[in-house]
PDB file of the backbone (N, CA, C, O) and the ligand in Angstrom, with CONECT records:
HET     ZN  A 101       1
ATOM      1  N   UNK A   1      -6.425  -0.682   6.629  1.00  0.00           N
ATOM      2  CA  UNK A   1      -6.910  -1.813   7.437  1.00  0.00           C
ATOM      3  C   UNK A   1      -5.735  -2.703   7.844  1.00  0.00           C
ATOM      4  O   UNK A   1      -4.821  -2.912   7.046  1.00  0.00           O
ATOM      5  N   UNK A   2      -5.741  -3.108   8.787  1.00  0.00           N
ATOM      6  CA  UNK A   2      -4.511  -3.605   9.549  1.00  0.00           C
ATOM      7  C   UNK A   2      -4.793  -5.335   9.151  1.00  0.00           C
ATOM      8  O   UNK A   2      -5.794  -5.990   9.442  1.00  0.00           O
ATOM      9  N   UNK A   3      -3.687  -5.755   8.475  1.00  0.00           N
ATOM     10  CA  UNK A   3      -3.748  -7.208   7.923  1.00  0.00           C
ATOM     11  C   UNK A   3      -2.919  -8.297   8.300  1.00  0.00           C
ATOM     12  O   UNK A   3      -1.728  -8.355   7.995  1.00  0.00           O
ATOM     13  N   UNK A   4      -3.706  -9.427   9.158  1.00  0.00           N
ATOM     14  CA  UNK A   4      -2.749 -10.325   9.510  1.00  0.00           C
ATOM     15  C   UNK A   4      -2.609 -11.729   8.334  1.00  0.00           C
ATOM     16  O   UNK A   4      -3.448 -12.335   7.667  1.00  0.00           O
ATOM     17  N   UNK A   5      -1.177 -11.850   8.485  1.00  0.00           N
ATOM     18  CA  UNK A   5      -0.907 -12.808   7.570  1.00  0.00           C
ATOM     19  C   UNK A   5      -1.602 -13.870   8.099  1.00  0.00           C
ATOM     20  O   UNK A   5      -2.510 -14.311   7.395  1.00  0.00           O
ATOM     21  N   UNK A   6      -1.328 -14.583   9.556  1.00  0.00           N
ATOM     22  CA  UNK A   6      -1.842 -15.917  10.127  1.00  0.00           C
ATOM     23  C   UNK A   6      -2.596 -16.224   9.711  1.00  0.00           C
ATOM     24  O   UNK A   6      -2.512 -17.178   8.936  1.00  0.00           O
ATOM     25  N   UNK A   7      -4.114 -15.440  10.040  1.00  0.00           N
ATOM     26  CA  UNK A   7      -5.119 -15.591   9.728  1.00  0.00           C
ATOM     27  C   UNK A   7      -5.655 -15.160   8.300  1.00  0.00           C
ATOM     28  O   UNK A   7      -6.857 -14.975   8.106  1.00  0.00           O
ATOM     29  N   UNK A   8      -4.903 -15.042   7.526  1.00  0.00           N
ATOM     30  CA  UNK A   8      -5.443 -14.330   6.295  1.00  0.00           C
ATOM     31  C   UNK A   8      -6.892 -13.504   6.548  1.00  0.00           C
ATOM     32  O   UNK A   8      -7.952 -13.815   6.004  1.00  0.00           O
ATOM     33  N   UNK A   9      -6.739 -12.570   7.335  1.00  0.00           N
ATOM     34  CA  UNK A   9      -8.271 -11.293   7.263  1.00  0.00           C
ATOM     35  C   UNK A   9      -7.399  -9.831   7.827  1.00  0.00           C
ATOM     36  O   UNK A   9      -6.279  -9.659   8.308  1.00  0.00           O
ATOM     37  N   UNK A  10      -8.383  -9.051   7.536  1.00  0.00           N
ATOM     38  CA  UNK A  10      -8.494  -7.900   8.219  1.00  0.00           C
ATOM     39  C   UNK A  10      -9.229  -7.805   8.862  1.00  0.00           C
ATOM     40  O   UNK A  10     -10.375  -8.162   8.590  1.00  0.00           O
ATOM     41  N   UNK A  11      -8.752  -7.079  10.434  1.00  0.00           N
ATOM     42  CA  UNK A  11      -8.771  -6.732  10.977  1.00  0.00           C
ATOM     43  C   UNK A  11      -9.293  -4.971  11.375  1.00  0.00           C
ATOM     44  O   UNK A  11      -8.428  -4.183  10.993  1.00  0.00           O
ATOM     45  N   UNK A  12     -10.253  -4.423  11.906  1.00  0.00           N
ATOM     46  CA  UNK A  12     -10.965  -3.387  12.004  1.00  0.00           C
ATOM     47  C   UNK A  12      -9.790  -2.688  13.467  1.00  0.00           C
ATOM     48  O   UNK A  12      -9.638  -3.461  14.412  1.00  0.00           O
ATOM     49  N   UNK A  13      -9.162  -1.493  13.532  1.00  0.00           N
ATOM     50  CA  UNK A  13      -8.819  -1.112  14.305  1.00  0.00           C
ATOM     51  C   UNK A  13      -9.220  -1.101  16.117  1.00  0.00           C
ATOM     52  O   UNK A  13      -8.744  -0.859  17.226  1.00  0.00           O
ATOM     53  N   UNK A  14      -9.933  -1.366  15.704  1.00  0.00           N
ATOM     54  CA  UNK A  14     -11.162  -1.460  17.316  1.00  0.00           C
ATOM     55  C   UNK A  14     -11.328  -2.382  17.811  1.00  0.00           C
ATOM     56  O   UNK A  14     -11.709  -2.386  18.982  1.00  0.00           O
ATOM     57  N   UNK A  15     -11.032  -3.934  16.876  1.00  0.00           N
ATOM     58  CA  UNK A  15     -11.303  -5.186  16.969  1.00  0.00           C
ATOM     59  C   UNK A  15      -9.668  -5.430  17.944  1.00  0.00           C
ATOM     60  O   UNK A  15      -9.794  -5.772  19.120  1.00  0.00           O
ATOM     61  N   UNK A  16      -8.535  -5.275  17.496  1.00  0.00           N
ATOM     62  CA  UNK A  16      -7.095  -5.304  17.724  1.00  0.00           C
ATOM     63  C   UNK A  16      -7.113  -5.449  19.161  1.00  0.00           C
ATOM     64  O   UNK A  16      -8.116  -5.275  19.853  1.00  0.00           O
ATOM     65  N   UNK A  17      -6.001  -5.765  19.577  1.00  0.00           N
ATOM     66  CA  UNK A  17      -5.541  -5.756  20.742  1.00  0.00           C
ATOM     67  C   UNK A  17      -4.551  -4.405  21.263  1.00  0.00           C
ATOM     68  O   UNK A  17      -3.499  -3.926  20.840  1.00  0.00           O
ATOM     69  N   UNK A  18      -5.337  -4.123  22.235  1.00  0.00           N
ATOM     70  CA  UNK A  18      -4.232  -2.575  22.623  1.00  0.00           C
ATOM     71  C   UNK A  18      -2.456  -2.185  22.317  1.00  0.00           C
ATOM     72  O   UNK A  18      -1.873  -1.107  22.203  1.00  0.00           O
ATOM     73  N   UNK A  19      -1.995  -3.581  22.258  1.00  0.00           N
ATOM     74  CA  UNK A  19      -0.995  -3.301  21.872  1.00  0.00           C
ATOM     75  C   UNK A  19      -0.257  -3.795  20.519  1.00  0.00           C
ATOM     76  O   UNK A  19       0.874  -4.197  20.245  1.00  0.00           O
ATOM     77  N   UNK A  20      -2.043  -3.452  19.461  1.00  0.00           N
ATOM     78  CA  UNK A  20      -1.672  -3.291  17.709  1.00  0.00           C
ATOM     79  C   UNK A  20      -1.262  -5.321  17.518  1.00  0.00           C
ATOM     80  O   UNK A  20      -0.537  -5.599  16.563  1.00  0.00           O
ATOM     81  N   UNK A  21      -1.549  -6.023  18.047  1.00  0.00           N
ATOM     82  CA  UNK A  21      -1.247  -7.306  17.671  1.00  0.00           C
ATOM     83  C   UNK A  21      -2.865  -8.300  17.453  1.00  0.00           C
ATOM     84  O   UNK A  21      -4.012  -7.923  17.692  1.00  0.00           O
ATOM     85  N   UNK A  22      -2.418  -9.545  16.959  1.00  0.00           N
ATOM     86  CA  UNK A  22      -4.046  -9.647  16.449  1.00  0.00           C
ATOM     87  C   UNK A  22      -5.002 -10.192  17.409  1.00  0.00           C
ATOM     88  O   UNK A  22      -4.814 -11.054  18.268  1.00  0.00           O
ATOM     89  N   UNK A  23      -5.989  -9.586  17.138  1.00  0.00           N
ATOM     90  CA  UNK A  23      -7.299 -10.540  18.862  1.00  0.00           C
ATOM     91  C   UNK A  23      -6.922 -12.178  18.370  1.00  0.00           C
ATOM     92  O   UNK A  23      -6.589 -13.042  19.182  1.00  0.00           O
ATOM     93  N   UNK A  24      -7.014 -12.352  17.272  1.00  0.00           N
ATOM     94  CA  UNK A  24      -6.831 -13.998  17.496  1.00  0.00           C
ATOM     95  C   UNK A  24      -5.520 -14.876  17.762  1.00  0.00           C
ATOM     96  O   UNK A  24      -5.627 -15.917  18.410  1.00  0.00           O
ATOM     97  N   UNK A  25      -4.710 -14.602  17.434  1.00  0.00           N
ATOM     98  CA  UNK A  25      -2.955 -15.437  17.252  1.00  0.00           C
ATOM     99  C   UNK A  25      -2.287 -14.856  17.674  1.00  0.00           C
ATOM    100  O   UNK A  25      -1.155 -15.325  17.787  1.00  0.00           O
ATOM    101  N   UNK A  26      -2.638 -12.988  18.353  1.00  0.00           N
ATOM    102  CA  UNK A  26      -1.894 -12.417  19.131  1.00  0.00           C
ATOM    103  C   UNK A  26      -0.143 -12.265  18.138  1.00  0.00           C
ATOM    104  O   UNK A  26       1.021 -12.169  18.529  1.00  0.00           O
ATOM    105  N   UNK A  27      -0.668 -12.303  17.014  1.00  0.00           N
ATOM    106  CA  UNK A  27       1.019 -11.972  16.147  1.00  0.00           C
ATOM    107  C   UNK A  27       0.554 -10.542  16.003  1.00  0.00           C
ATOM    108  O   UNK A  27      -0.490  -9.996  16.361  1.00  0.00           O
ATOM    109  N   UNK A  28       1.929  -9.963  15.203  1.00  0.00           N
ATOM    110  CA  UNK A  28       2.202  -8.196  15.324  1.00  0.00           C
ATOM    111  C   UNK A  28       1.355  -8.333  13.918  1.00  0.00           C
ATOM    112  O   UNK A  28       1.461  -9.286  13.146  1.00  0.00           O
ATOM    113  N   UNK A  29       0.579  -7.309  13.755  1.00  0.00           N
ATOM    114  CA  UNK A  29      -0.125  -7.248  12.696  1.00  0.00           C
ATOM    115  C   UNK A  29       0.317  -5.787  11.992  1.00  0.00           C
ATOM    116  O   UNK A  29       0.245  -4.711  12.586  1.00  0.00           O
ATOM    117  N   UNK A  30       0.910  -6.000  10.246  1.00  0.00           N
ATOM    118  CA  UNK A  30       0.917  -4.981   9.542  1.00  0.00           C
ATOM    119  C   UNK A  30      -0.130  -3.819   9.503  1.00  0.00           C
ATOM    120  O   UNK A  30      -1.293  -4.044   9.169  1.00  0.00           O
ATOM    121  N   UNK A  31       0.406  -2.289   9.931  1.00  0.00           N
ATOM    122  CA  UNK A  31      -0.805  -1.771   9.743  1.00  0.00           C
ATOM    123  C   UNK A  31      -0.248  -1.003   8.472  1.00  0.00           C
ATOM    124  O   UNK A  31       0.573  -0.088   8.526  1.00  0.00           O
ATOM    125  N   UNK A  32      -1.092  -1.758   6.785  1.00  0.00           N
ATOM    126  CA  UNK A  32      -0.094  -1.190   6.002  1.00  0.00           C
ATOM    127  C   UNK A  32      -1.340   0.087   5.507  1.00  0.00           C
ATOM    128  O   UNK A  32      -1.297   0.253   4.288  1.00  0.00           O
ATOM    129  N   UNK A  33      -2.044   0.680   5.974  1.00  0.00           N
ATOM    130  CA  UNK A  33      -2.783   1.195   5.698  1.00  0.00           C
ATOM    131  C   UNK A  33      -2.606   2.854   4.452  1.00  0.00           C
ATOM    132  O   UNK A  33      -3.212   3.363   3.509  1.00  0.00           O
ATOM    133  N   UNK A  34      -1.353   3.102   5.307  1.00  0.00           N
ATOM    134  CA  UNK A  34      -0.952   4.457   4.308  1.00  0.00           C
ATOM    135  C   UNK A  34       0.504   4.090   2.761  1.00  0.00           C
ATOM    136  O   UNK A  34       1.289   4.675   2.014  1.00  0.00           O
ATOM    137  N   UNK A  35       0.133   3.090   3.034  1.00  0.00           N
ATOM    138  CA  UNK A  35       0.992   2.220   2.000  1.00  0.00           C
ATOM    139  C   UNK A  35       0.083   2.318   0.721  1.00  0.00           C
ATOM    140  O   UNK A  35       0.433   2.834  -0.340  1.00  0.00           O
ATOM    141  N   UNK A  36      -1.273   1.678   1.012  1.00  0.00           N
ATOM    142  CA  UNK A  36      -2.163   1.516  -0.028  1.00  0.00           C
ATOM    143  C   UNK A  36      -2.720   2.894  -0.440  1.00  0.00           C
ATOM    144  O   UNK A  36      -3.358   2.835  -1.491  1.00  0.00           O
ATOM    145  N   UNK A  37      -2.657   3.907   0.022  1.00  0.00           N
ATOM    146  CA  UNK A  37      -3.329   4.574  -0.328  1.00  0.00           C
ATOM    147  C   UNK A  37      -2.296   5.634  -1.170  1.00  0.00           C
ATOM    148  O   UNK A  37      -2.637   6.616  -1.830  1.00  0.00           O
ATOM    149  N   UNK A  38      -0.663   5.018  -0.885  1.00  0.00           N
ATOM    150  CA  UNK A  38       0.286   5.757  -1.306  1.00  0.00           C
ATOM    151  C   UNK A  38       0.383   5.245  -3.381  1.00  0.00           C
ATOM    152  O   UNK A  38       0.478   5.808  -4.471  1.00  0.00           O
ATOM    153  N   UNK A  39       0.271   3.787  -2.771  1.00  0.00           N
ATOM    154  CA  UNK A  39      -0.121   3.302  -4.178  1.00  0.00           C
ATOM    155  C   UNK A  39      -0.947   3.654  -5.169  1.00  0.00           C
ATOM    156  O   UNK A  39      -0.686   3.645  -6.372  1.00  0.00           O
ATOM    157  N   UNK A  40      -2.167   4.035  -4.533  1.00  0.00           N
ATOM    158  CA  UNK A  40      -3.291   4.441  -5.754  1.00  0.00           C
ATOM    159  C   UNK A  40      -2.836   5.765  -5.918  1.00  0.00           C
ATOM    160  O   UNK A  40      -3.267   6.065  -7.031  1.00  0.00           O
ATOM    161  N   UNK A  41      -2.438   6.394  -5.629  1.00  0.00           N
ATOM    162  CA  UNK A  41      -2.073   7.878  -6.184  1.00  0.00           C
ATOM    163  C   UNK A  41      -1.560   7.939  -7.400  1.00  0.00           C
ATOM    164  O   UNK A  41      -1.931   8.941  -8.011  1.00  0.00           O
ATOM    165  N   UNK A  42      -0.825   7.223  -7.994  1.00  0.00           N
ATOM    166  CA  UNK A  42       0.224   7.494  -9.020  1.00  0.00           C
ATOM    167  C   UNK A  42      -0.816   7.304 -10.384  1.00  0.00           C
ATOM    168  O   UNK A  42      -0.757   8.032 -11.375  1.00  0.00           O
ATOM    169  N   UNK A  43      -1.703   6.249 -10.222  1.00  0.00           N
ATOM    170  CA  UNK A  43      -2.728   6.104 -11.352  1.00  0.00           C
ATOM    171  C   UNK A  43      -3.887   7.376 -11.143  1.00  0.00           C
ATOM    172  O   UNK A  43      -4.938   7.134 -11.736  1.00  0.00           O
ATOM    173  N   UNK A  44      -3.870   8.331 -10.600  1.00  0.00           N
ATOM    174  CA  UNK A  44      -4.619   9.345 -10.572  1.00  0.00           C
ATOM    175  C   UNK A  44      -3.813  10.288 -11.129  1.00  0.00           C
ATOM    176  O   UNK A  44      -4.164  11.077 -12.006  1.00  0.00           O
ATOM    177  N   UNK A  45      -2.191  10.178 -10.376  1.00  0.00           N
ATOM    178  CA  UNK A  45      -1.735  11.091 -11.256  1.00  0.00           C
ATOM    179  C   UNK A  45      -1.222  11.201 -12.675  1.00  0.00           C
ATOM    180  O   UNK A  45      -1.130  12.234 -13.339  1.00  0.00           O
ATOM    181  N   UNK A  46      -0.890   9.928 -13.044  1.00  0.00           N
ATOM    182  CA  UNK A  46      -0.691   9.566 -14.613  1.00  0.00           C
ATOM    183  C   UNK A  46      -2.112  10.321 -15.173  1.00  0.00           C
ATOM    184  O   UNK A  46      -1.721  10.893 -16.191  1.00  0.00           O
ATOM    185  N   UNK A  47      -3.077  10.513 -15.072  1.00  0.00           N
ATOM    186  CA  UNK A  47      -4.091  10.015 -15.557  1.00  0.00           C
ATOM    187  C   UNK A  47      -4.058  11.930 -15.449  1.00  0.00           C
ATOM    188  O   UNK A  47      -4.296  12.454 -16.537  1.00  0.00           O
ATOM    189  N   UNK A  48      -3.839  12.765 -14.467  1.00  0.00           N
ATOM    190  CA  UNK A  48      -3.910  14.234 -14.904  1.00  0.00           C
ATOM    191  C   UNK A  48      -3.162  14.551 -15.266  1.00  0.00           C
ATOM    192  O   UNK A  48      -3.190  15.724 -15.638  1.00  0.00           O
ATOM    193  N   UNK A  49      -1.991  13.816 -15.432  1.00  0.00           N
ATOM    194  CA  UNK A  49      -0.395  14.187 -16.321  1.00  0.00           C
ATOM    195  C   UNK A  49      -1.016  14.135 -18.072  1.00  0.00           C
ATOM    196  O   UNK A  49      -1.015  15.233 -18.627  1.00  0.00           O
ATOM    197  N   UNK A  50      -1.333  13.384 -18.596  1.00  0.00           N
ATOM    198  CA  UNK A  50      -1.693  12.759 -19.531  1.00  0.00           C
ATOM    199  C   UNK A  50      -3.214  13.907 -19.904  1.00  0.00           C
ATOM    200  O   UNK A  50      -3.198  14.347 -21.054  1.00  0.00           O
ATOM    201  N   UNK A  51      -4.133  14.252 -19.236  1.00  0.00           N
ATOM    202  CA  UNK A  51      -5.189  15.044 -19.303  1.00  0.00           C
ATOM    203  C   UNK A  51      -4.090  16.911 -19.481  1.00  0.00           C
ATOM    204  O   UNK A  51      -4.401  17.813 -20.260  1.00  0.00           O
ATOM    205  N   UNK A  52      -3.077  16.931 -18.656  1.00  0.00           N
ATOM    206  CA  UNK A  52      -2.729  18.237 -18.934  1.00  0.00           C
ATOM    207  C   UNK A  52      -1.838  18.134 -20.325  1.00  0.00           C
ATOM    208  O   UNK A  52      -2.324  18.710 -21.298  1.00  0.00           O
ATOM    209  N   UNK A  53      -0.936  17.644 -20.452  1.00  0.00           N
ATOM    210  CA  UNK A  53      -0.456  17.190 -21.804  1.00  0.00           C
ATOM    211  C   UNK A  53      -1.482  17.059 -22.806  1.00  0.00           C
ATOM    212  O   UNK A  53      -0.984  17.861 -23.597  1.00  0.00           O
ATOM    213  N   UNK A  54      -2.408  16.715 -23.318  1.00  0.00           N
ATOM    214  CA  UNK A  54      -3.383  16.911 -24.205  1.00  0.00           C
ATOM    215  C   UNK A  54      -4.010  18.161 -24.110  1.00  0.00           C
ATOM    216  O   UNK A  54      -4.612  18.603 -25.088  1.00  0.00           O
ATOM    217  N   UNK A  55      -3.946  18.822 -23.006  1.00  0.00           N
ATOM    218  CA  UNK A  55      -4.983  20.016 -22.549  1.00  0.00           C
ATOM    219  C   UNK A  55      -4.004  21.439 -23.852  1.00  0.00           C
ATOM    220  O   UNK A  55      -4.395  22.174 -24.760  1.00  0.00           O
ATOM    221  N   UNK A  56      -2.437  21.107 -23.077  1.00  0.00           N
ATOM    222  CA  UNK A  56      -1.229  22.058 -23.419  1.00  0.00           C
ATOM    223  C   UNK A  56      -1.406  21.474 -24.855  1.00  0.00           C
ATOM    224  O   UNK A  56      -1.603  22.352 -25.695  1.00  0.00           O
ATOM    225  N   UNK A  57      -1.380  20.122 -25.362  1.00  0.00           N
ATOM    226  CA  UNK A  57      -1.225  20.100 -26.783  1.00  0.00           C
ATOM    227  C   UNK A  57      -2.285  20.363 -27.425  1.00  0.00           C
ATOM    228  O   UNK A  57      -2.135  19.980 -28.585  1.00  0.00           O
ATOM    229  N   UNK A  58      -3.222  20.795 -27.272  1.00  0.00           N
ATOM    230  CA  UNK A  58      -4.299  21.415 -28.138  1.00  0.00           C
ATOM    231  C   UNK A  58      -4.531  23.198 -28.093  1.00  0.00           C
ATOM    232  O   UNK A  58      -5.113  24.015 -28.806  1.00  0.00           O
ATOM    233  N   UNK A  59      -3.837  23.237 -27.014  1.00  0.00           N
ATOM    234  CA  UNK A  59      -3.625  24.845 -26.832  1.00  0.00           C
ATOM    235  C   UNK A  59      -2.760  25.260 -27.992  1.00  0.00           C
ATOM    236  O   UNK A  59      -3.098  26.091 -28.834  1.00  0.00           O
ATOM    237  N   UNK A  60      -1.511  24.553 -27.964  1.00  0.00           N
ATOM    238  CA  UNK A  60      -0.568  24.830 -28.774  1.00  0.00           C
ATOM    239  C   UNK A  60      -0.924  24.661 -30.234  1.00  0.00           C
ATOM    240  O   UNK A  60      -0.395  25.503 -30.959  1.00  0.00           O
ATOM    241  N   UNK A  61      -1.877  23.566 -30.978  1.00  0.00           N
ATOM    242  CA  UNK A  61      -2.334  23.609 -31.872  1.00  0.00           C
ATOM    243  C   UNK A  61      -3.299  24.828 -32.424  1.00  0.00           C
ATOM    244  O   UNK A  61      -3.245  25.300 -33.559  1.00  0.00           O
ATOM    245  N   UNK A  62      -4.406  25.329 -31.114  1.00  0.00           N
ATOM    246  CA  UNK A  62      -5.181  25.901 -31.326  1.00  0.00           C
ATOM    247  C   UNK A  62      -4.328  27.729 -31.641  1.00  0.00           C
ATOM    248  O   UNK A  62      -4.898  28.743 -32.042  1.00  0.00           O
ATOM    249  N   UNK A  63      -2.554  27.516 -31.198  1.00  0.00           N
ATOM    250  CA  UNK A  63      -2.117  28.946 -31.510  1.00  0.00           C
ATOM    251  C   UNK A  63      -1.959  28.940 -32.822  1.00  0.00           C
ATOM    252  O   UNK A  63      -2.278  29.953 -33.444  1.00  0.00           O
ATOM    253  N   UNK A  64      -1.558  28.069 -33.348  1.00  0.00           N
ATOM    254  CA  UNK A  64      -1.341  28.171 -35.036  1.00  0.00           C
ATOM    255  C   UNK A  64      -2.482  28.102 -35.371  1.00  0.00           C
ATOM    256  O   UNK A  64      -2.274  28.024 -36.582  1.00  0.00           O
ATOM    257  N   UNK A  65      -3.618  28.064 -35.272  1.00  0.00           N
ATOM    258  CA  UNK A  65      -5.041  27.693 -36.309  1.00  0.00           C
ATOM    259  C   UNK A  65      -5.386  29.147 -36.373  1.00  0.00           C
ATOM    260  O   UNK A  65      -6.369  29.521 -37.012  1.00  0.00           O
TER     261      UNK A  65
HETATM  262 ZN    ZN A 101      -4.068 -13.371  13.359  1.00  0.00          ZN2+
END
């Protein structure tokens, strides 16, 4: 979602002005959109790092038993 500071809101792509600046204050508006979504990745992947590491350490237990 494309976020202007001025106005503190977001902004809906469709709402914008053709040339990506904001319908209201007409400033350049961040479109930080693949930013955020770059962010949440890493807590998904900790989270199957941590699930395969337990997966491998019980395998490895389960060879000696
Ligand atoms: Zn604005």
């Amino acid at each position: 979602m494309p976020w202007c500071e001025d106005c503190a809101r977001y902004w809906t792509p469709n709402a914008m002005n053709d040339d990506g600046t904001c319908p209201k204050c007409d400033a350049v508006v961040d479109a930080q959109t693949d930013e955020v979504v770059a962010e949440k990745a890493p807590w998904h992947f900790k989270l199957m790092i941590v699930a395969l590491v337990a997966y491998l350490g019980w395998r490895v237990v389960d060879l000696f038993m």
